[in-house]
N, C-alpha and C positions, 0 to 999 in steps of 0.2 A: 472610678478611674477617670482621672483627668485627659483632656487633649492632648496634652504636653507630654503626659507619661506613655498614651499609645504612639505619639511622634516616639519617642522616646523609642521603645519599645522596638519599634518597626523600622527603626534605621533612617528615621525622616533628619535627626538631627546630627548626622556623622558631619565632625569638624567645627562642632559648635563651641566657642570659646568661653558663652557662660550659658549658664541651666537653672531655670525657676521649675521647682515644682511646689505645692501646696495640693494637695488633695487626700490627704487624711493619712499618710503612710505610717507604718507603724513598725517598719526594716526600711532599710537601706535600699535602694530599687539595684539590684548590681550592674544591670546595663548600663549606669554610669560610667560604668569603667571602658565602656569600649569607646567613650572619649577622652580616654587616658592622653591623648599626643596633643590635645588642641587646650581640654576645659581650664580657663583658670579663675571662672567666677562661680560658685557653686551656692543657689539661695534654696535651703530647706525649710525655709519659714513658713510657721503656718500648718505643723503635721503633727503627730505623736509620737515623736522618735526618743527614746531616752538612749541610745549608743549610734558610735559609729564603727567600720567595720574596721578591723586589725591592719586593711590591708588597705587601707586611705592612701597612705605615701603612695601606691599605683597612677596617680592623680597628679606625676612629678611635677606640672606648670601649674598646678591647683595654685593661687594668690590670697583667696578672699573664701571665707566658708561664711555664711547666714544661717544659723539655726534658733533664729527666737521663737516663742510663742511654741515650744515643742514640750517635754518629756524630762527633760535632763537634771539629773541631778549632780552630777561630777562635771566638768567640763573635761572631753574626752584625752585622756592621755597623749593617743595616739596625732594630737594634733603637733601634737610636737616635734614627730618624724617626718612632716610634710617642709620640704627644704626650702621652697619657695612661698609658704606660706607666709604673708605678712596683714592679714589683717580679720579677725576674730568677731561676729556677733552671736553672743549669747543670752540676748536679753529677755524677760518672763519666761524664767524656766522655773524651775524648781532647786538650782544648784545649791549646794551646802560648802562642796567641795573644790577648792581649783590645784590639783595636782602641780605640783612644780616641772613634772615633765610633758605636761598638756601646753607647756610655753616653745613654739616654735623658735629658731635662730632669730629668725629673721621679723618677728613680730613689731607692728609699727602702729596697730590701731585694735584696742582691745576693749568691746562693750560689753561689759555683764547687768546692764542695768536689771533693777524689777525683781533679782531675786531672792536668797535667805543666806547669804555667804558670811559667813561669820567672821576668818581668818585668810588673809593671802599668803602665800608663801616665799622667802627670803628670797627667792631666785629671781621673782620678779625684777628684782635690781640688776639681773642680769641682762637685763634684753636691751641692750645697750640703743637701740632704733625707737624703741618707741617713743612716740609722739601723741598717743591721745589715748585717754586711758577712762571707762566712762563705768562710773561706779554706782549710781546713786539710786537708791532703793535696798539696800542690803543693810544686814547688821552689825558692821564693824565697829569693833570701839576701838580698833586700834588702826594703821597703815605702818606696813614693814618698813624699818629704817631705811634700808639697803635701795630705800626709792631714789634717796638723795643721788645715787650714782648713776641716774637716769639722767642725764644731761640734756639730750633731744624734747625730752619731756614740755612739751606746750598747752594742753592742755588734759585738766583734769576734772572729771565729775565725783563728788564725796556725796552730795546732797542727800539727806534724810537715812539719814546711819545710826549710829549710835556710837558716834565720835566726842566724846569728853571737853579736847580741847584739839584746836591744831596743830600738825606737826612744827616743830621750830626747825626742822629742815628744809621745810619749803622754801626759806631761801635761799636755800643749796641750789636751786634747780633755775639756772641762769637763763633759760627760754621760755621758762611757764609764764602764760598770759593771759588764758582765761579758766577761769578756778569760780567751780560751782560747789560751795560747803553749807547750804542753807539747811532746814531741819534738822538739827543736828540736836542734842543735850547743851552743849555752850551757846547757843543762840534762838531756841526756842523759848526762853521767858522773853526777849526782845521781839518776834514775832510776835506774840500772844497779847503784846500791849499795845504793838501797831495797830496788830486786828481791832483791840478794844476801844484804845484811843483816841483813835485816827479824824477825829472832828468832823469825818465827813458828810456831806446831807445820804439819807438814806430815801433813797428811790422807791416806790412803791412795784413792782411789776407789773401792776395792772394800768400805770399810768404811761408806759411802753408799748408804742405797737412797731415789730418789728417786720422790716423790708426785707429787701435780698440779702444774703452773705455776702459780706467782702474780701475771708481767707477765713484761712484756718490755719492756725499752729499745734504744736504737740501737744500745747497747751490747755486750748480754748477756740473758740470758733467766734469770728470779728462780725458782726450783722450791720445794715441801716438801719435806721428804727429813728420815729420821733417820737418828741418826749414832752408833751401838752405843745404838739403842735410845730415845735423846733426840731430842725434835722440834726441827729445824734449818732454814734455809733457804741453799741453795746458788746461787750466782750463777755461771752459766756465758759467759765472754766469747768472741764470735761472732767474735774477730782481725778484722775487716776494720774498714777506714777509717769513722767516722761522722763525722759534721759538726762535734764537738768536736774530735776528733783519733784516738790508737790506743789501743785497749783496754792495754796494758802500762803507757801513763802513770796510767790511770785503778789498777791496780792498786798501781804504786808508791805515789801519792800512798793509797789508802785503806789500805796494811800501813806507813804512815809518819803515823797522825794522831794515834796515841795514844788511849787512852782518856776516855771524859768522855762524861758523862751523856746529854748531846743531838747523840750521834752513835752512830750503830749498830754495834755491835763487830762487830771481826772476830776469829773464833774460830780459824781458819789456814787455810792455803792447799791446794788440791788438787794430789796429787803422782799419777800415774800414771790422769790422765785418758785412754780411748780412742784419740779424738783428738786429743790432746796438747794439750786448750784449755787456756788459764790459769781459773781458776778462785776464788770463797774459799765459804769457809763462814762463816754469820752466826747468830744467835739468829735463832729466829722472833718477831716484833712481833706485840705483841697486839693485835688484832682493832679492839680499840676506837680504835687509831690511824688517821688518816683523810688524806687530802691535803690540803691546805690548802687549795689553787687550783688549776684546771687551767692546762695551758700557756699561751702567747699565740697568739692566732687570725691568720688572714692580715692581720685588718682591726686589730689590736691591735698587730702590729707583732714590738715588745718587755713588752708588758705582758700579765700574767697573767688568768686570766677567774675571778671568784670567782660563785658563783651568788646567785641575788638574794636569798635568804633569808641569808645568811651574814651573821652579826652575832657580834661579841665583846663580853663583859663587860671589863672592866677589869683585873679579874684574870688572865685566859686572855690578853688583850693583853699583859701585862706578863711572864707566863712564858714566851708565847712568844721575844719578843722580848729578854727574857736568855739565855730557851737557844739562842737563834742567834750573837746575840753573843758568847757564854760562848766557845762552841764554836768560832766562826769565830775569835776572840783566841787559844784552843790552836793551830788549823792555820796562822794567821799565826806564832806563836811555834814553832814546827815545819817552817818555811817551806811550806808550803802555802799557795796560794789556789786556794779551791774555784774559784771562775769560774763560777757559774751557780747564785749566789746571790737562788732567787727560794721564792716560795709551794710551786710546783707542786712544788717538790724539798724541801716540806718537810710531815714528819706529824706532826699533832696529835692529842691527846689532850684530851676535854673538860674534865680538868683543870687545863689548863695547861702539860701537860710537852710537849716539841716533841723531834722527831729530824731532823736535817739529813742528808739522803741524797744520792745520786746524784753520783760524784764523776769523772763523764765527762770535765767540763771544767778539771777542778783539775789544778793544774801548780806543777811546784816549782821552788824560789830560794833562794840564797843569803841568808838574814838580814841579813846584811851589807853586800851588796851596794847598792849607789846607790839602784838600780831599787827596792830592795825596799819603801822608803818609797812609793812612785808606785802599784805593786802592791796594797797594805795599802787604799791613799786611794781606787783604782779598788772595792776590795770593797766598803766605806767607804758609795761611794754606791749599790750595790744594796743595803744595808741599809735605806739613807736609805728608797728605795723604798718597800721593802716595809714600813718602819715608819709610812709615811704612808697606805698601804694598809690595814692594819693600823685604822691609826685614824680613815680613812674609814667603819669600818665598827664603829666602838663610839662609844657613845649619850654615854658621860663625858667630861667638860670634863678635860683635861688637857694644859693649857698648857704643861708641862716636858715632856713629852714631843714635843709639836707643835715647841717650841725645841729637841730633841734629833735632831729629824726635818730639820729645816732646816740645823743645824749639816753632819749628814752630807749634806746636795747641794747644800752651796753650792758653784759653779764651783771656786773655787783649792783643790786636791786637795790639797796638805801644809798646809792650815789645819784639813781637819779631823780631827775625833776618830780618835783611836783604838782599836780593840776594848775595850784594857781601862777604860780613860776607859770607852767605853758603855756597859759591862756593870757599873762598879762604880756606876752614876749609877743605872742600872736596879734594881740591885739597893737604892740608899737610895730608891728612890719607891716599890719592892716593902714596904721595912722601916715608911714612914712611915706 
């Protein structure tokens, strides 16, 4: 029995707004309910619960329910009697099944990563709110038409399914902007050549000796380490499922981007890891580079949190926003899209110069192909984003740029710009 649960228990937590518990339950603790007037963050992560009880709706300001890493095989019906509920994690469960009446009114953010879901149901096109939908670990080979009428729809996780080809109505969906489809049946013989082909030097692991850690992503865990003697940073991926998709794709795509300025190189790949992880080696970044944004909050959704003092000059606006573009027009031209083209995955430099990192949700394409337009115009408008964020928060009048910002998020997706159209416009308001 946890702390939490005898607080719980004992009336220590009356009026509490949200509730973590993890200590192995295997029912529903019912004294949740006697914060029926206050709770509306409820995190059951972390236990062995496969149901919830009939009588959840009791829970009326309940918002946000967490139950990953539990028991479940259906996702609960009943969630969809909860009237204020809008936002769902059910990730590493065991689910097969997602009921069409387990979809709340008011649903805005819904994770089923990591589990065996084979089919979703038409209704889903119903939940007119949503905005982040995160799928990637399951076995669909298909996604229900009816998505198209998702309109709020911004982001999307497909990654490592059993998806054939992608939907052509994805460019139905006038706000989708960052879209993770790697592993998939249509793009895994193009991973598998990256892996193979990739010209990279192959590092020995014994010729590494690693320092402290410098983060950790869902991913992979970022170390110092030199490397015969030169200071280096080494990224070691963790293999299992993250909510973009699998570590292998994130590798193809980053020994497949090519060189350029405002992307962090990769120096080669680790060949006789321990554990047999996959791995690469990078330059170490200097110090003075910073993140940009932190991620988006529960209450944010999809949108980044910059802190209150964060202001740009005109100039540091403008470099950053070429070296993303620059760079994001090579990974387009390369078939790459990153897919999680936001602040928080990108470092700056008070000068100006920007690195675009983190390529968990990047996933590759055929240039060629149909989609690949749709692809491009999807990246397109998380630029749009972040370039109107951007200049939310710089003091200068700059009209061509605010039209440059609009261009990239208007609704019809093959009207707008494209990377290199951005990057060379940027570069004539850099020159003028």
């Amino acid at each position: 029995m946890s702390t939490t649960l005898e607080q719980l228990r004992t009336g220590q937590l009356a009026g509490a707004q949200r509730l973590s518990l993890s200590c192995g339950l295997t029912s529903f603790p019912p004294e949740i309910f006697d914060l029926a007037d206050t709770l509306e963050i409820l995190d059951l992560t972390g236990n062995a619960l496969s149901s919830l009880p009939d009588d959840l709706p009791r829970l009326h300001k309940l918002r946000i329910v967490f139950c990953s890493n539990n028991l479940f095989t259906s996702l609960p019906a009943v969630l969809g009697n909860c009237p204020e509920l809008s936002m769902i994690g059910f990730k590493a469960n065991q689910i097969r099944e997602v009921p069409a009446q387990a979809l709340p009114p008011k649903l805005r953010w819904l994770t089923l990563t990591d589990n065996v879901i084979e089919s979703l149901p038409d209704e889903l096109g119903d939940c007119r709110y949503l905005q982040k939908l995160m799928l990637a670990g399951n076995r669909l080979q298909s996604l229900p038409a009816s998505l198209a009428r998702c309109t709020q729809l911004e982001l999307l996780r497909i990654s490592a399914n059993r998806l054939p080809s992608l939907p052509a109505w994805l460019q139905e969906l006038p706000r989708l902007s960052w879209l993770a489809c790697a592993g998939n049946p249509f793009n895994e013989a193009r991973e598998a050549a990256a892996l193979d082909t990739a010209g990279m030097e192959h590092i020995d692991w014994q010729r590494l000796q690693l320092g402290q850690q410098l983060g950790e992503g869902a991913s992979g865990v970022i170390s110092q380490a030199t490397l015969d003697g030169q200071p280096v940073a080494v990224k070691v991926f963790k293999g299992a499922m993250t909510s973009d998709g699998l570590p292998r794709s994130e590798m193809a795509a980053c020994v497949s981007a090519g060189n350029h300025a405002s992307l962090i190189p990769i120096l080669g790949t680790v060949s006789a890891h321990p554990q047999g992880s996959l791995a690469l080696v990078m330059p170490l970044i200097d110090a003075a580079y910073v993140n940009l944004a932190g991620p988006p909050s529960l209450a944010s959704c999809t949108r980044d949190i910059y802190g209150d003092e964060v202001r740009f000059s005109q100039p540091q606006l403008l470099g950053i926003a070429h070296g993303v573009a620059s760079a994001a027009g090579q990974l387009h031209a390369h078939g790459i899209v990153h897919g999680d083209l936001y602040a928080h995955n990108i470092l700056h430099h008070p000068d100006g110069r920007c690195l675009l990192g983190d390529f968990g949700a990047a996933s590759l394409f055929a240039p060629e192909a149909p989609i690949a337009a749709v692809l491009q115009a999807i990246e397109v408008r998380a630029f749009g984003v972040l370039l109107a964020e951007l200049l939310a928060r710089c003091d200068a009048s700059a009209p061509e740029l605010q039209q440059l910002a609009s261009a990239c998020l208007q609704e019809q997706l093959l009207l707008r710009p494209r990377f290199d159209h951005i990057a060379s416009s940027l570069a004539a308001i850099r020159a003028a």
